[in-house]
C-alpha positions as CSV (number, residue, x, y, z in Angstrom):
1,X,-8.5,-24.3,22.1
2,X,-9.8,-22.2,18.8
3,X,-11.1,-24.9,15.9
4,X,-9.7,-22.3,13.4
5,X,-6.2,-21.2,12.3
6,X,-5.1,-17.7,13.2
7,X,-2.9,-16.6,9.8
8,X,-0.8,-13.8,11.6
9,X,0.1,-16.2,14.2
10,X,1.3,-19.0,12.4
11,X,3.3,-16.3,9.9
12,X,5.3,-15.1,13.1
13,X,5.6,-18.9,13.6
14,X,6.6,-19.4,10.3
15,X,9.4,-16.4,10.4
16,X,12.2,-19.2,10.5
17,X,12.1,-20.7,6.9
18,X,11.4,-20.5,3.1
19,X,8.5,-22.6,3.0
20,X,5.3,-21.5,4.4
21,X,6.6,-17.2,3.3
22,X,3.3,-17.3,0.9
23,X,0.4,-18.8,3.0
24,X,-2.7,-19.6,2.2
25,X,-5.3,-20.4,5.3
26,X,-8.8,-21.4,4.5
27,X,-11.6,-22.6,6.6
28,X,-12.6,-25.4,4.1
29,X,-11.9,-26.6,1.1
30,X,-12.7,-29.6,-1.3
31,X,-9.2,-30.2,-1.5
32,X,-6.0,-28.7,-0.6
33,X,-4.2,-30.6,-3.4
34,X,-6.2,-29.3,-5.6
35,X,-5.8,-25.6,-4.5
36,X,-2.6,-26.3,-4.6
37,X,-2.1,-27.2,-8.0
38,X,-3.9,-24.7,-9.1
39,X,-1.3,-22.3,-7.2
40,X,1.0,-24.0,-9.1
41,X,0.1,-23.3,-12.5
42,X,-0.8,-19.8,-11.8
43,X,3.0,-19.2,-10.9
44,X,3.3,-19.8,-6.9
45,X,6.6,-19.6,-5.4
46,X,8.7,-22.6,-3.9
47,X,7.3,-23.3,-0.8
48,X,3.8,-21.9,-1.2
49,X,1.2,-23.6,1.4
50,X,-2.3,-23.8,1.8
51,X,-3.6,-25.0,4.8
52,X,-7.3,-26.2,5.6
53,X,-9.1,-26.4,8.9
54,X,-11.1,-28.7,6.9
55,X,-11.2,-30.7,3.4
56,X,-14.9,-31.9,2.2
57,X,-12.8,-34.2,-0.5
58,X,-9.9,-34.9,0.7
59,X,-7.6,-38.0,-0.8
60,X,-4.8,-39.8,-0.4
61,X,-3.0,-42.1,-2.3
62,X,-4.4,-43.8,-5.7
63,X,-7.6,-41.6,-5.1
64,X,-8.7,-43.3,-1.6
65,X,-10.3,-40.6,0.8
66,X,-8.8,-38.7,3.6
67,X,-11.1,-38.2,6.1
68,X,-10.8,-34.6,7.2
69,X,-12.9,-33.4,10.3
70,X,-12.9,-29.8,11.3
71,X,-10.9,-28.6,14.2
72,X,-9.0,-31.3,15.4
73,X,-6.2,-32.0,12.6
74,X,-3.9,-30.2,9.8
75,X,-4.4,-30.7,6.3
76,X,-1.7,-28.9,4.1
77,X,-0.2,-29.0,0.2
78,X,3.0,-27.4,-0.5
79,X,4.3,-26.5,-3.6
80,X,7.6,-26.9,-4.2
81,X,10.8,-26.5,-7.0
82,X,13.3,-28.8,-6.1
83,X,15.8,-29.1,-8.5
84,X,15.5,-32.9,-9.7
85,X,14.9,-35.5,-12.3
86,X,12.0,-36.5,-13.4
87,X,13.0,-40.0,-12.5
88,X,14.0,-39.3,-9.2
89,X,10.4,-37.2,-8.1
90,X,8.9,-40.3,-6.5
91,X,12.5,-39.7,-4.1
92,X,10.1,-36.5,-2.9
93,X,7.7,-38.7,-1.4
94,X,10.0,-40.2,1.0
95,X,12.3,-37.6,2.1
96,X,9.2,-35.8,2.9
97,X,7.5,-38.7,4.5
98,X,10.9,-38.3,6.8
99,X,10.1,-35.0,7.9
100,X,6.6,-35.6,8.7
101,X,8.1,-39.2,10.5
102,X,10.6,-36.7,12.6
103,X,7.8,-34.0,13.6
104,X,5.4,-37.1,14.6
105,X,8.2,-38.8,16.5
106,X,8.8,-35.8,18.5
107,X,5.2,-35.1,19.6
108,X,4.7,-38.5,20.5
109,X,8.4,-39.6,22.7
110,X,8.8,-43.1,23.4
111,X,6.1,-44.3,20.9
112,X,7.4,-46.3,17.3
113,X,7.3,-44.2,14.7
114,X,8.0,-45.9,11.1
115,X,6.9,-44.9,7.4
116,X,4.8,-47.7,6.1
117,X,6.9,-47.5,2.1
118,X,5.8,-45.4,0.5
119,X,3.4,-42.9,2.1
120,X,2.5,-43.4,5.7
121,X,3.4,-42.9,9.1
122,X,2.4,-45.3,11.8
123,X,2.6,-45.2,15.4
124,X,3.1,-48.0,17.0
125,X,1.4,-50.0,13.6
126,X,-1.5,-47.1,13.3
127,X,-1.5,-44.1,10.7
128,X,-1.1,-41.2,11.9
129,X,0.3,-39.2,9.1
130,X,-0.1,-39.5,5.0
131,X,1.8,-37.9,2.5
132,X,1.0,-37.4,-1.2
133,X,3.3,-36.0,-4.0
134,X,2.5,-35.0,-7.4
135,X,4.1,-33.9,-10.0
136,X,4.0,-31.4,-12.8
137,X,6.2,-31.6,-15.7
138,X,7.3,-28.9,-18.4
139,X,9.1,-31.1,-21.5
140,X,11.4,-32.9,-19.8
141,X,11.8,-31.4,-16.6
142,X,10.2,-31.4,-13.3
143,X,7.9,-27.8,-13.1
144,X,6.8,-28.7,-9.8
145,X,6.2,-31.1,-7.5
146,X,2.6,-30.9,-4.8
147,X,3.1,-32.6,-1.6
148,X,-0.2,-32.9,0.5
149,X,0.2,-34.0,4.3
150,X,-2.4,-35.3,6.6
151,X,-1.6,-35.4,10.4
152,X,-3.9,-36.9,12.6
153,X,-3.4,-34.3,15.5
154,X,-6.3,-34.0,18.4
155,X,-8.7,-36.3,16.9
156,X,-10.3,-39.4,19.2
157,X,-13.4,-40.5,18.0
158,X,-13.1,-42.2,14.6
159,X,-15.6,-44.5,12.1
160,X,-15.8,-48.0,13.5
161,X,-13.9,-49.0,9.7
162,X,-11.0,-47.2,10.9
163,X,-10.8,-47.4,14.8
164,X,-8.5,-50.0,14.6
165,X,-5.9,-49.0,12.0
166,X,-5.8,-44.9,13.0
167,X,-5.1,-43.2,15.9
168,X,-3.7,-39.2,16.5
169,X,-0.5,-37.3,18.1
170,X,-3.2,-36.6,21.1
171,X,-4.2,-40.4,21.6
172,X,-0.7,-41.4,21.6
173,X,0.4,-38.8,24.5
174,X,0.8,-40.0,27.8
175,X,-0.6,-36.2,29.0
176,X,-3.5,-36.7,26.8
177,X,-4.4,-32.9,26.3
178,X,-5.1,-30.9,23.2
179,X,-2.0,-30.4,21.5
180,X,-1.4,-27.1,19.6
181,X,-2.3,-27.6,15.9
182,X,-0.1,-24.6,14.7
183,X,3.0,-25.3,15.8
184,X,2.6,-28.9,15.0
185,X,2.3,-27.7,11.6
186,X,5.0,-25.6,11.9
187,X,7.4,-28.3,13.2
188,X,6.1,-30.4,10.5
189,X,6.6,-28.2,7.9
190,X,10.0,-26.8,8.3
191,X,11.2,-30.7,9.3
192,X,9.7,-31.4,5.7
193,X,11.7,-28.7,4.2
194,X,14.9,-29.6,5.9
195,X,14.5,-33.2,4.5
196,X,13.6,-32.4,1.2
197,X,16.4,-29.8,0.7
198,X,18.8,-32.7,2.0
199,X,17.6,-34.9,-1.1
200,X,18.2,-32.3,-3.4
201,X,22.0,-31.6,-2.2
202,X,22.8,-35.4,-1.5
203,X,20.7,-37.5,-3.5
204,X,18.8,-40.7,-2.9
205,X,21.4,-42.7,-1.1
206,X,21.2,-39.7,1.8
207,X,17.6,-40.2,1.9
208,X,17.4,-44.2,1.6
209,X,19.8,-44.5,4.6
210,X,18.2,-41.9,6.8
211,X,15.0,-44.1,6.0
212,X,15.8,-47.5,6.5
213,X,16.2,-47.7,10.4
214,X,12.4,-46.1,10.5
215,X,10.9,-48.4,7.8
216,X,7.8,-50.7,8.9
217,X,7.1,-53.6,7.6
218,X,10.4,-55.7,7.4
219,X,11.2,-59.2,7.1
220,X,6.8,-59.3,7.2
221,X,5.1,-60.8,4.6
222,X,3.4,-58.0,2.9
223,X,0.4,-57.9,-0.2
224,X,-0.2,-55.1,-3.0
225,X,-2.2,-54.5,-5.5
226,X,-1.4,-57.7,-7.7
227,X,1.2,-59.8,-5.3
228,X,2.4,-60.8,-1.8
229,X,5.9,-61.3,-0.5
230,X,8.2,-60.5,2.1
231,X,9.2,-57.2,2.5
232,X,13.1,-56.9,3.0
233,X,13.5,-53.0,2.4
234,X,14.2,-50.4,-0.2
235,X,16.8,-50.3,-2.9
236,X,18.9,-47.2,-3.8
237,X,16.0,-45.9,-5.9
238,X,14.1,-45.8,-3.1
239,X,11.6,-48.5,-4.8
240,X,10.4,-51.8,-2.4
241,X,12.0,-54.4,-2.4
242,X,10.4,-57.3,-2.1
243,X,11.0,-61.6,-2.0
244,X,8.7,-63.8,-3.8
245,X,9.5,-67.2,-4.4
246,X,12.9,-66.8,-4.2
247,X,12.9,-64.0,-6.6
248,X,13.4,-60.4,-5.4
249,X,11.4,-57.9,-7.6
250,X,11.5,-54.3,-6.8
251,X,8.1,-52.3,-6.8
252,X,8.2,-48.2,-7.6
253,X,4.7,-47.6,-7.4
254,X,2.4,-50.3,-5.2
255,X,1.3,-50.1,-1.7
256,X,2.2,-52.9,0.8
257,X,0.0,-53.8,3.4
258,X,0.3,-56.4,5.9
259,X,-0.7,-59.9,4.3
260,X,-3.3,-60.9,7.3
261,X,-4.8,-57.0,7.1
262,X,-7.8,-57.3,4.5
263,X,-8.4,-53.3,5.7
264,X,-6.8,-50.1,3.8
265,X,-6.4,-47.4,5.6
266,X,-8.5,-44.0,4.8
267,X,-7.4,-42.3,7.8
């Protein structure tokens, strides 16, 4: 199988839907987030991609690194114009986190597929998948929003700090052979797009109940940044919701990890 993208190939792919119309393929890059954003500001269109073979300086969530290998994943930013408050953008994280939970489940039958709240997608308790939104604001209104995606697709060798917390679509497979890395990105793409068009017509109660049967973590005790507690879910907001003493407190912007896991994930 070819390390690199073919960009006429994946635009015949791509024939089906809005997002993915303006296309940007690039061997490397520092960071598709960034390219992205940059995109952004110049004027891109809803659902303008770019889409790295590899990323020298990748990241995930709160600035931690995304490893990002050539040849054997996708790494992808879209940027996007839903029509939302600027209270409800962090609601973007999650319905897209459902389409990349869908796409994963899929290529992977038979294996547990949850979204570890708010941004990742395990298999069977190991990330496969991360998802990162940001978002740009003109006075008082959401301009834009950037969702980056990392899908761990063919790769099997990994850093002995993360061989036991990541794992890929390939390693998961019962066949075990190299899976086409454009049209997984084509199924996760458009199954991102459905979702997030499916917040913007119904709102975040749609989203919150199409995401609570797929949640990890709970009813387990779980730590963040400055707390532990038992995770028991997600409120309407979409925001954790977690029990601490007897007190629930919600949580909009932490990351939970299980409380006997002294690892974060970089995968």
């Amino acid at each position: 199988m070819a390390n690199d993208f073919d960009p006429d190939r994946l635009r015949q792919l791509l024939s089906g839907g809005r997002w993915g119309q303006s296309l940007d393929v690039r061997a490397t890059t520092s960071s598709t987030m960034d390219d992205a954003a940059e995109a952004a500001a110049a004027g891109a269109p809803d659902g303008y991609v770019v889409l790295a073979n590899e990323q020298t300086h990748g990241r995930g969530a709160r600035g931690r690194q995304w490893v990002s290998p050539p040849g054997t994943d996708i790494y992808f930013s879209v940027v996007a114009h839903p029509v939302v408050e600027p209270a409800s953008s962090a609601m973007v994280t999650l319905a897209a986190g459902l389409g990349v939970r869908d796409a994963v489940a899929a290529w992977v039958p038979g294996r547990p597929v949850t979204v570890k709240w708010p941004n990742d997608i395990w298999i069977d308790r190991r990330k496969c998948a991360g998802v990162l939104v940001e978002s740009r604001t003109v006075g008082t209104s959401v301009d834009s929003v950037i969702i980056g995606v990392g899908v761990n697709v063919n790769r099997m060798d990994w850093p002995v700090e993360l061989a036991h917390i990541a794992t890929s679509l390939r390693a998961e497979r019962a066949e075990n052979d190299p899976l086409d890395r454009e049209q997984v990105f084509v199924d996760v793409l458009s199954r991102m797009e459905q979702w997030v068009e499916r917040f913007v017509d119904g709102g975040p109660p749609l989203i919150v109940r199409a995401l609570e049967p797929h949640l990890a973590l709970v009813g387990e005790r779980v730590r963040w940044e400055d707390g532990a507690g038992v995770f028991e879910g997600i409120d309407h907001d979409g925001s954790a919701r977690v029990r601490t003493d007897g007190t629930t407190t919600s949580l909009q912007a932490a990351r939970l990890e299980p409380a006997d896991d002294d690892t974060d994930a970089l995968a």
